[in-house]
C-alpha positions in Angstrom: 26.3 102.5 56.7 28.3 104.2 54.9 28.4 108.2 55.9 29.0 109.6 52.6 25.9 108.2 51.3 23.8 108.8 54.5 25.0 112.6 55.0 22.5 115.4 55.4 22.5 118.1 52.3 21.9 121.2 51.9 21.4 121.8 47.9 20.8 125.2 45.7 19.9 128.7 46.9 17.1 131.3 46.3 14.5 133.3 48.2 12.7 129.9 49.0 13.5 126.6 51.3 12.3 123.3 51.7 13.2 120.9 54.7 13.3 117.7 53.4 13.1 114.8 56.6 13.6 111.5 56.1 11.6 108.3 57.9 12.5 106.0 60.4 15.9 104.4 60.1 16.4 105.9 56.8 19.0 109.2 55.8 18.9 111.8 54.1 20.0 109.6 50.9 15.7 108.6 50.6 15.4 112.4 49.8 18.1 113.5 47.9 16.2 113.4 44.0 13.3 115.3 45.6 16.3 118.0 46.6 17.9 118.1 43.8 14.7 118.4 41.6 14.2 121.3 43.8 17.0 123.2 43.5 17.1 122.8 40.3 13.6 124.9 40.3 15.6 127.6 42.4 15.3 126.9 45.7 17.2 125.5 48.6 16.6 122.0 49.5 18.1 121.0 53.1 17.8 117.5 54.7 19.3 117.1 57.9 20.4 113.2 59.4 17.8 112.9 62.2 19.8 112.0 65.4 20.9 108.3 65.6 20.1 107.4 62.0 22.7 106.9 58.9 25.4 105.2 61.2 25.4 102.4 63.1 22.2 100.5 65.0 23.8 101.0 68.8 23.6 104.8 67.8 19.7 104.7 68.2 19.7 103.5 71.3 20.3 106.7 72.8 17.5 108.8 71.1 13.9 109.3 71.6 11.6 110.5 69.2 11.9 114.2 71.1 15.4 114.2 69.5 13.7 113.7 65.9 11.4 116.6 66.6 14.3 118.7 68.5 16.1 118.4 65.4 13.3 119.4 63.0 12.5 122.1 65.1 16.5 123.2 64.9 16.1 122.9 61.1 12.8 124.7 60.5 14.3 127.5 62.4 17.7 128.2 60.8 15.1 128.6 57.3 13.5 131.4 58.8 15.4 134.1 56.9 13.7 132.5 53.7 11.4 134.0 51.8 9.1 131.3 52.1 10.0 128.0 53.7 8.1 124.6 52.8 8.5 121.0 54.6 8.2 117.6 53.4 8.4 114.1 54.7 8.9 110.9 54.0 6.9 108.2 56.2 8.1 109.0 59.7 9.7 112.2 58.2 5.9 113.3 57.4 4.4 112.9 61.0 7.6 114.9 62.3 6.9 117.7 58.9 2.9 117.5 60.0 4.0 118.6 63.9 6.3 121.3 62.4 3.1 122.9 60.2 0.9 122.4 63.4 3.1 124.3 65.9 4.3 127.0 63.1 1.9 127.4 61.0 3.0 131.7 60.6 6.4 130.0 58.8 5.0 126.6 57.0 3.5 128.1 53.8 3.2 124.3 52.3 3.4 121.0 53.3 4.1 117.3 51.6 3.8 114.6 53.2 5.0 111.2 51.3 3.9 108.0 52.1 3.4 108.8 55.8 3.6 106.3 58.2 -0.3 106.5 60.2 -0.9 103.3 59.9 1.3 100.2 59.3 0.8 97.5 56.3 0.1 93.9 57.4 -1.3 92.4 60.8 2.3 91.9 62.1 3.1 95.3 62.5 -0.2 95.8 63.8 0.8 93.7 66.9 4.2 94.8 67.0 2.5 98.8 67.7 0.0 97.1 70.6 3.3 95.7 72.2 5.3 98.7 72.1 3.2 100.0 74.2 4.0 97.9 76.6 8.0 96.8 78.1 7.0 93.2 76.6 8.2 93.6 72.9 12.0 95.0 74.0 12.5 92.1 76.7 11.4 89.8 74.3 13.6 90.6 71.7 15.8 93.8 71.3 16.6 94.3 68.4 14.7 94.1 65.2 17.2 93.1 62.0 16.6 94.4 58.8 17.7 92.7 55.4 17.1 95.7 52.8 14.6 98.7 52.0 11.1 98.7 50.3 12.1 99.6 46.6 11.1 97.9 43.9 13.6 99.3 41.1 16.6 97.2 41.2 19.5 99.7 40.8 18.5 102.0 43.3 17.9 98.8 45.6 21.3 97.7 45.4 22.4 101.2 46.2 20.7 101.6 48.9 22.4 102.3 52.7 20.3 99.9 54.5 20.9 99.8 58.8 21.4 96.3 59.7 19.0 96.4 62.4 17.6 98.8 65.0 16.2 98.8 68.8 12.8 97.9 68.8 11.8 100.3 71.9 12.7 103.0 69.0 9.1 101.6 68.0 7.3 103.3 70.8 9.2 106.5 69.6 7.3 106.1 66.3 3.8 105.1 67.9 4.6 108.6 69.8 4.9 110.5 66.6 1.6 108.5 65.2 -0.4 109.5 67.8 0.9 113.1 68.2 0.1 113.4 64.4 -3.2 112.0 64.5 -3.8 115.1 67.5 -2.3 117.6 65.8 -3.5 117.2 62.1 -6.3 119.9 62.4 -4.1 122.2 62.9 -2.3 121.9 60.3 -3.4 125.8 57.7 -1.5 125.2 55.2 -1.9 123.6 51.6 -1.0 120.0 51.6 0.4 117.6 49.3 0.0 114.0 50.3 1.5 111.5 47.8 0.8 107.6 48.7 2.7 104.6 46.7 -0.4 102.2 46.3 2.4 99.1 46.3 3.7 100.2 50.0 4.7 97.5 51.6 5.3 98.7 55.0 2.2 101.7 55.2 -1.0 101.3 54.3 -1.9 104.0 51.7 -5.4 104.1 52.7 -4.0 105.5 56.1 -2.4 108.7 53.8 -6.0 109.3 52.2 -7.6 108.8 56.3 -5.4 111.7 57.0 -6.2 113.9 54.3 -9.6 113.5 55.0 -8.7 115.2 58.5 -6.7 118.1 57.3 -9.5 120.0 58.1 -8.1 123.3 58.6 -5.7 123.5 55.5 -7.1 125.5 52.4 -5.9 123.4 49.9 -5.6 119.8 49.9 -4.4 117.1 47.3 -3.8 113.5 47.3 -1.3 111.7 44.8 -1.8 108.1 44.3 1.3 106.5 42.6 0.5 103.3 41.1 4.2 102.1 40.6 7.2 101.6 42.9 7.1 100.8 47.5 7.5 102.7 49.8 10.6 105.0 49.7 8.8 106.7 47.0 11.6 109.4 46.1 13.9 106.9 45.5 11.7 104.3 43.5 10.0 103.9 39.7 7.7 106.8 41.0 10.6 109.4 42.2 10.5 111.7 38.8 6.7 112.3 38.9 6.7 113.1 42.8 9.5 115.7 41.8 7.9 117.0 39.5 4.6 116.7 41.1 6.1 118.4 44.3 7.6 121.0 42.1 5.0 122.0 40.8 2.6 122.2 44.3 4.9 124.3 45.6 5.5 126.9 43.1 1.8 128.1 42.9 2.7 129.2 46.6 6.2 130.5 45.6 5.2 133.7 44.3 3.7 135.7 47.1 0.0 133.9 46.1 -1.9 134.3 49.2 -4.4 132.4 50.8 -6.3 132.4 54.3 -6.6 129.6 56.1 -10.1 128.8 57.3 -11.3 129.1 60.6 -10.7 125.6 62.9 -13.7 123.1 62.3 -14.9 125.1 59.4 
């Protein structure tokens, strides 16, 4: 992959923030227009390369998914002189953004989370999540090889930094971050956008829609169902409305609006 392409940002300036992670086996290149749409609204958009990803496939062999949330952790932190700081995800970016709000919810004033990755499309990565649990999948075959990314518009396709392949125990990584999301998503206070690409080939949308039914503890929650372009939404036909849509959800929370989260199992 080339590292110019796949190299974290850090885009704009202001009083506000918002962490931008990236999914599984991505970079920071899936987010870039939703940072740049954001800075452009006055704010500072940072995306950090979770450890292991944008380089080479032997360089996630030697990460687990507590690196992923070490490094989001790392990330949410150095925002905290920010005047208000915001996180969003893409796929397994969004179950890594959803533990951040959880555990922080005093510094998480908004969360998006975009096309998140609850529940995979199709019955074969259904089996592939039952055998990750197990040693079975890796003996069987190590390595998983990838051909290209889920976006339908063809320019952004062929521009895409696409890793060649990756270690399939990195799956049980990401059935970790599932299941920890599925736990901690009534803790999550905050307002909460959650954008789902109804074409997703690789997460099921209705699994986006199951988990905003369970953010029962946030005071605000909307669901945005794009009808055009796959999965790595921000990048896709669909890219300018979820800027702007994203925008737009956080500004009303930009200028010192307050809100009180209610009470758990209210």
């Amino acid at each position: 992959m080339d590292p110019r392409k796949t190299a974290p940002f850090d885009l704009g300036g202001g009083e506000d923030a918002c962490l931008l992670l990236h999914g599984f086996t991505g970079s920071p290149w899936d987010m870039r227009p939703l940072g740049e749409a954001l800075a452009a609204r006055g704010m500072r958009a940072v995306a950090p390369r979770l450890p292991g990803h944008g380089t080479t496939p032997q360089a996630l062999l030697h990460v687990t998914w507590r690196d992923w949330q070490a490094a989001a952790e790392h990330a949410l932190h150095a925002l905290s002189g920010h005047r208000n700081v915001f996180v969003a995800g893409l796929s397994m970016g969004s179950l890594l953004a959803l533990g951040l709000a959880a555990r922080h919810p005093e510094q998480v004033r908004a969360l998006a989370l975009v096309a998140p990755a609850v529940r995979f499309r199709g019955p074969r990565m259904f089996l592939i999540r039952q055998l990750a649990r197990t040693p079975l999948l890796e003996w069987a075959r190590p390595w998983a090889e990838k051909t290209g990314t889920d976006i339908s518009d063809p320019e952004a396709l062929a521009e895409a930094p696409v890793l060649p392949a990756f270690p399939v125990a990195r799956l049980r990584d990401l059935c970790t971050l599932q299941n920890l999301a599925v736990r901690d998503v009534t803790r999550v206070r905050c307002p909460t956008l959650v954008a789902v690409a109804e074409q997703d080939h690789v997460v099921d949308p209705e699994g986006g829609r199951w988990l905003a039914r369970r953010l029962t503890s946030a005071p605000s929650v909307r669901v945005l169902s794009l009808r055009e372009g796959y999965h790595v939404i921000p990048r896709d036909t669909a890219g300018p409305l979820l800027a702007a849509e994203l925008g737009s959800f956080l500004e009303q929370w930009r200028d010192g609006e307050s809100w009180e989260a209610p009470a758990a199992g209210a």
